[in-house]
N, C-alpha and C positions, 0 to 999 in steps of 0.2 A: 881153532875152527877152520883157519883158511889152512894153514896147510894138509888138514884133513882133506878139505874140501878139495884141493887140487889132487892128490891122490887118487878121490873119488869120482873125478872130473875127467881127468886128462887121458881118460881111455879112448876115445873115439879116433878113425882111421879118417881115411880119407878116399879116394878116386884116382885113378890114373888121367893125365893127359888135365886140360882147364887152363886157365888163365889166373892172372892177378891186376885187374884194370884198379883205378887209384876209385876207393873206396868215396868219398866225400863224403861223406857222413856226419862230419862236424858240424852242419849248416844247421843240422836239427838231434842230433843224438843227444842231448841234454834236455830239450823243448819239452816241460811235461804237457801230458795232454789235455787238452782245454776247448770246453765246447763252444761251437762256431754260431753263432747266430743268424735264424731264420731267414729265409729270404722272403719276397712278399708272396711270391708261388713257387713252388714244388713243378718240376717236367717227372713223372715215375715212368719209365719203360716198363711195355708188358714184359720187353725180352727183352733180360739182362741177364740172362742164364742161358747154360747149354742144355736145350731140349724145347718143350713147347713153350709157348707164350704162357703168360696168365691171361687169366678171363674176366673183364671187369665186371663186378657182381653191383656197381653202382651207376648213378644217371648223372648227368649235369644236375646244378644246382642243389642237387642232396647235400645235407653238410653231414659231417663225418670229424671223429674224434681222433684223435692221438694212439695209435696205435689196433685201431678199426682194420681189418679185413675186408680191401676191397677190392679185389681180383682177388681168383682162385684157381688151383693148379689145376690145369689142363691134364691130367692123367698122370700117369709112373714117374714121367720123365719131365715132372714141371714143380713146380711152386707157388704156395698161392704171394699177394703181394698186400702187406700194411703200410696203415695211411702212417707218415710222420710227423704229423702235425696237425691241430685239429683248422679245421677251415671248411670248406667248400668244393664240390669239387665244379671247376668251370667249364671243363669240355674234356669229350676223347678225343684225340686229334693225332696228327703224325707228328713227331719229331724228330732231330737228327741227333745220329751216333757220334762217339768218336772217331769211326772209320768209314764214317761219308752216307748210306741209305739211309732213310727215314723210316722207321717203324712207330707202329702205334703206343700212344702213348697216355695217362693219366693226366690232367691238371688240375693238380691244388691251389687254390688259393687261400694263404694263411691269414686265419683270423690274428689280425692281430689285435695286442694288448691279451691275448690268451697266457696264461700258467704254462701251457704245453704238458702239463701233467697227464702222465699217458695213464688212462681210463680202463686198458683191456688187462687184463689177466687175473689171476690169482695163485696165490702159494699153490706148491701142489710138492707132494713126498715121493722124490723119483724112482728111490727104493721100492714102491709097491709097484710100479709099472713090469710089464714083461720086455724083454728085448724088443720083442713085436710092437708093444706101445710104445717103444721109446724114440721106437726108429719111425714110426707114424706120429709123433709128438715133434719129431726133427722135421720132418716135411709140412707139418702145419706152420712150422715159424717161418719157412720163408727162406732157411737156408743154405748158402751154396759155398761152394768155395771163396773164399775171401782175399788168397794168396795170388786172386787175378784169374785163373781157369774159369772159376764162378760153375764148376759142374755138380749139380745137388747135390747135395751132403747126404742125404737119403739111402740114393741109389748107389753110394760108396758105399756105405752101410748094408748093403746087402749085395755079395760075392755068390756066386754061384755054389748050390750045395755042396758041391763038391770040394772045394776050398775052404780048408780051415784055417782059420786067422789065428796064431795066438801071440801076437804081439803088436802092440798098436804104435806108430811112430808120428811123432808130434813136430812138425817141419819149424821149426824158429832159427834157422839159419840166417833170413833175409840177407842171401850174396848178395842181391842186387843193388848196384850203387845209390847212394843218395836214399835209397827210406830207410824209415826208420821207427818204420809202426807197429811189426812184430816187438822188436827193442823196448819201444817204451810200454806196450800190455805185457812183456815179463817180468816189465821191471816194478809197474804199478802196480798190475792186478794177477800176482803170480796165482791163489787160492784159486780165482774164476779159470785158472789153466788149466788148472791143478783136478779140479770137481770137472770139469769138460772131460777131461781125459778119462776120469772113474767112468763116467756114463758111457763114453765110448765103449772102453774096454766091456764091461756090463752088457750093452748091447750089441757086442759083437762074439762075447763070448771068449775075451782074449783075457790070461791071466797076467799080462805082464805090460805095460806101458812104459815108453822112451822119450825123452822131449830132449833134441838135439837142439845145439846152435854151435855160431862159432866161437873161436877166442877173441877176438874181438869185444864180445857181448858177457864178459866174467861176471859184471856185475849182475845182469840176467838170470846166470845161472847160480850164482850165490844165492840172489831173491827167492829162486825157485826153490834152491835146496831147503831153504829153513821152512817150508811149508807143504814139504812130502809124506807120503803117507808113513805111519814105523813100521810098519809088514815089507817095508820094500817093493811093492810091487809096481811103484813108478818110482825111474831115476832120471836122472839128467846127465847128459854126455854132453863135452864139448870136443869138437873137432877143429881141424885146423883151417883159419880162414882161406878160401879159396872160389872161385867159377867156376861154375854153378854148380857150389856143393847142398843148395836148395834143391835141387829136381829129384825127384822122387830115387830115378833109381840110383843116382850117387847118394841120395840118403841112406838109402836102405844097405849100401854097399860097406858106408863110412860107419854107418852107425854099428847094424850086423852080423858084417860081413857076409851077406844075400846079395845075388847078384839075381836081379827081375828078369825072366828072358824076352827075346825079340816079338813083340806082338803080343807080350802077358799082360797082365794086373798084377798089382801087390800082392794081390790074395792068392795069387798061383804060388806064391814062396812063405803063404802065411802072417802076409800082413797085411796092415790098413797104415794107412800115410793121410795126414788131414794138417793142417795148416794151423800154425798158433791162433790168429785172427777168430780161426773159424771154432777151435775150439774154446775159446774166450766165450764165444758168443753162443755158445753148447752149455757152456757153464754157470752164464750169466741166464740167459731165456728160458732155458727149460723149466728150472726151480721156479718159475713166477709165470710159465705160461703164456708168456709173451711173442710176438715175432719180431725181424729182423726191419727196424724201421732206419737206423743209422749207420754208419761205420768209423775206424778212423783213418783219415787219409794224414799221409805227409805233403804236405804243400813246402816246396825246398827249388832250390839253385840262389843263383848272383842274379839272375833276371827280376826277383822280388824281395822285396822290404823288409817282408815278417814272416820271415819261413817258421817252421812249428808242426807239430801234431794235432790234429785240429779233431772234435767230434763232428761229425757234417752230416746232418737231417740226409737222408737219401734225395733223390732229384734236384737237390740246388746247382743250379747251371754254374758252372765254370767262371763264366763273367761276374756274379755276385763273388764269390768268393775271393777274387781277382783283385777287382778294385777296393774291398776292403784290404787287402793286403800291400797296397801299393806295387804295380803289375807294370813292367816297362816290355814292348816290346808287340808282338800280334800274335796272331792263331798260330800261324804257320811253326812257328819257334815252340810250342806247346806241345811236352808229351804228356797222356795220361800213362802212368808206370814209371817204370825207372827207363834211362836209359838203355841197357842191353835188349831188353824184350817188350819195353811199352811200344805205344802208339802214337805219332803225332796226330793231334783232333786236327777237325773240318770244321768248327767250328766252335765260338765263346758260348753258344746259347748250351752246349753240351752237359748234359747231366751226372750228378755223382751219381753210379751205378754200385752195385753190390760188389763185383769185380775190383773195383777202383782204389788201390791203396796206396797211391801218390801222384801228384802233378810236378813234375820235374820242368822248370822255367830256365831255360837259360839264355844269356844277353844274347841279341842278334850279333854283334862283334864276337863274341865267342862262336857263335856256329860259322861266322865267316870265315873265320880263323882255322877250323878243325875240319869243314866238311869241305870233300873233295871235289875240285875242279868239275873233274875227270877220270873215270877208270881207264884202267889200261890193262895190256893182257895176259893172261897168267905166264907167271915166268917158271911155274913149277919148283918153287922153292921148298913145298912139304909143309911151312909153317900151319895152314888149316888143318893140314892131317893130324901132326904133332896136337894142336889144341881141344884137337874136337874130344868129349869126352866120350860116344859114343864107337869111338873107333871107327868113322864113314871115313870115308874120300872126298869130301867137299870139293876139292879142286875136279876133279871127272863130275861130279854132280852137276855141277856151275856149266860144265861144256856141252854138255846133254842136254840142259838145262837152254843155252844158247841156243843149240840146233834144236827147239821143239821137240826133243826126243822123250817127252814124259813118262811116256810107259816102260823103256827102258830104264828110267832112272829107278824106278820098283827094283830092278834086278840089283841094283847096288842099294838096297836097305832106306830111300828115300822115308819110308815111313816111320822108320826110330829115329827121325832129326826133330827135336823139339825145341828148334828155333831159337835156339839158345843165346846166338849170335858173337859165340868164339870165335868160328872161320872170318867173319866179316873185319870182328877188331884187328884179328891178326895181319889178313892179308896186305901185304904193302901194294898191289896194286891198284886197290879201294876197290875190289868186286864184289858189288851187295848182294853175297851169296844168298845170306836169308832171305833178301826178298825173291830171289829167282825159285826159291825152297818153297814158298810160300805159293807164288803163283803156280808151280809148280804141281804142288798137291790139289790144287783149285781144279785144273784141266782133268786132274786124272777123275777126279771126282768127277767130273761135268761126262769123260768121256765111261764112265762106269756106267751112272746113269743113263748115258744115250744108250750104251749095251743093252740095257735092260727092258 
């Protein structure tokens, strides 16, 4: 079977230009996954997704069950949000993000000594649904990208007439260092991959489904092989480990051979790209009618005790989860995501959001050790050029970027950098290009809208 399987496997390409930073993965890639226990309140963001807020359909002091419907999606571009936990709800109130403003927010407070036995749904035969209901059954749960984007799963699901999809690709590469939560849902729950992906396909109309990952992840893709469908029409490709051969259009390229163009969607080349996470939970909710109350996060580095794969109620603040894990260190040291492309939080009180697929903790001695003084000024050496898989000029971006030149940086492709953070590892002068990328597109935004 295994040398079959490698045969059957080892087709997948790769991407020009990336990196190779040291994986660390070992902290948790063994950790099966184990659900985390309640805290005594839930913080739920209305907005934890790209597009509108939800709309809380409940009051204080209402109590409310285990997987209850309480905010509702704000039109096309929203999602409604379920309680995860049966309890009470205590107030709306503001709360803070990961990346610093406070927006409005739910609070539960969990009943405790409850079952948590979640109360909402029922069976339902996805087979009889139309594409139409299936893709309105996807927006009633709740969900969104799970691989961090967090952009409805809905609105992916539906491409402009014009674009036909007929191949769905299933992102389980997880490049990014330290998680490890795609990993352990292929390796646990390859079926719930597996039925996610048919419904996709189904509903979008694609006859063919792809679930890439890397080699790294063999044993992932073996799981998944013994549970595909015999028509063939989902296979599994492994490709070769590399940065960031997760991002959509080095997927599509590696897997393929589609190249997405400048300013398209997948679906201009005939696909759909959706994230292992999220089709798990495609696969898992639909059939029961459920929505998206939990996720799972990788909680990992040398900073904590009990790194692992954890199941984690939606809204449990950062700090619960923390001190049951034994947590050396402060906020400041705190990323949510990996490495190359999370975030450091503003604060402990900060919520597990739908987005959120790992808390990377590392010892304050380690960051003193690795982060820099000081930048200094480009020496023009090429290496960001060399890395970026985009094919941009980082180093002219970053200068432009200095002088306040935003609008000119449009002229050199600013807007196909998806902050990937090649140029930044590479550069030996420590210039944090990403961040200048970042502010970057912020201005131009701000100066589009003054236009208008």
């Amino acid at each position: 079977m295994l040398s079959d399987l490698q045969h059957s496997l080892l087709n997948g390409g790769s991407f020009a230009h990336g990196i190779h930073p040291p994986e660390n993965k070992h902290y948790t890639a063994d950790k099966p996954i184990t659900r985390f226990p309640f805290p005594p309140e839930l913080t739920l963001l209305l907005s934890q997704h790209f597009g509108k807020p939800s709309k809380p359909i409940v009051r204080p002091g209402q109590e409310v069950v285990r997987g209850e419907p309480i905010a509702e999606a704000d039109g096309f571009m929203s999602v409604p949000l379920h309680a995860p936990a049966t309890g009470v709800i205590r107030k709306i109130d503001w709360a803070p993000t990961q990346k610093g403003p406070r927006v409005p927010a739910i609070y539960l407070k969990v009943t405790p000594g409850d079952s948590q036995e979640i109360l909402y749904g029922a069976p339902r035969e996805i087979e009889h649904l139309s594409p139409k209901e299936i893709i309105q059954a996807i927006q009633d749960t709740g969900l969104v990208g799970l691989g961090g984007a967090a952009f409805p799963t809905h609105v992916k699901m539906s491409p402009p007439p014009e674009h036909t999809v007929d191949t769905i690709l299933i992102n389980g590469c997880e490049c990014e260092p330290y998680l490890t939560t795609d990993h352990r849902l292929m390796l646990e729950q390859p079926e719930a991959l597996v039925r996610g992906t048919q419904i996709l396909m189904r509903a979008m109309g694609a006859p063919r489904g792809v679930i890439g990952t890397e080699d790294n992840k063999r044993d992932a893709a073996e799981a998944i092989e013994r549970v595909l469908p015999k028509d063939g029409s989902v296979t599994v490709k492994v490709v070769p480990t590399k940065y960031p051969q997760g991002a959509e259009k080095m997927l599509a390229k590696a897997l393929v051979g589609r190249e997405i163009p400048s300013g398209q969607y997948p679906s201009s080349v005939g696909l759909g790209v959706f994230n292992v996470a999220t089709t798990n939970q495609i696969g898992t909710l639909l059939p029961m009618q459920r929505g998206v109350i939990e996720r799972v996060v990788t909680v990992t580095g040398p900073g904590v005790d009990k790194p692992g794969n954890y199941l984690v109620a939606l809204g449990t603040p950062l700090r619960f989860i923390l001190q049951r894990l034994g947590y050396h260190g402060s906020a400041k040291y705190l990323i949510m995501g990996g490495p190359m492309m999370g975030d450091t939080v503003s604060s402990l009180d900060v919520p597990i959001t739908k987005g959120c697929g790992g808390i990377l903790v590392p010892r304050p001695e380690d960051i003193d050790k690795l982060a820099p003084r000081r930048t200094y000024p480009c020496i023009n050496c090429g290496k960001c050029v060399e890395a970026c898989p985009m094919f941009l000029n980082p180093a002219a971006l970053g200068k432009l970027a200095v002088k306040r030149q935003y609008e000119d940086m449009l002229d050199y492709n600013l807007l196909d950098c998806f902050e990937c953070g090649c140029c930044s590892y590479v550069c030996p002068s420590s210039i944090p290009l990403v961040q200048y990328f970042r502010v970057s597109k912020a201005m131009n935004r701000e100066l589009k809208a003054a236009a208008k």
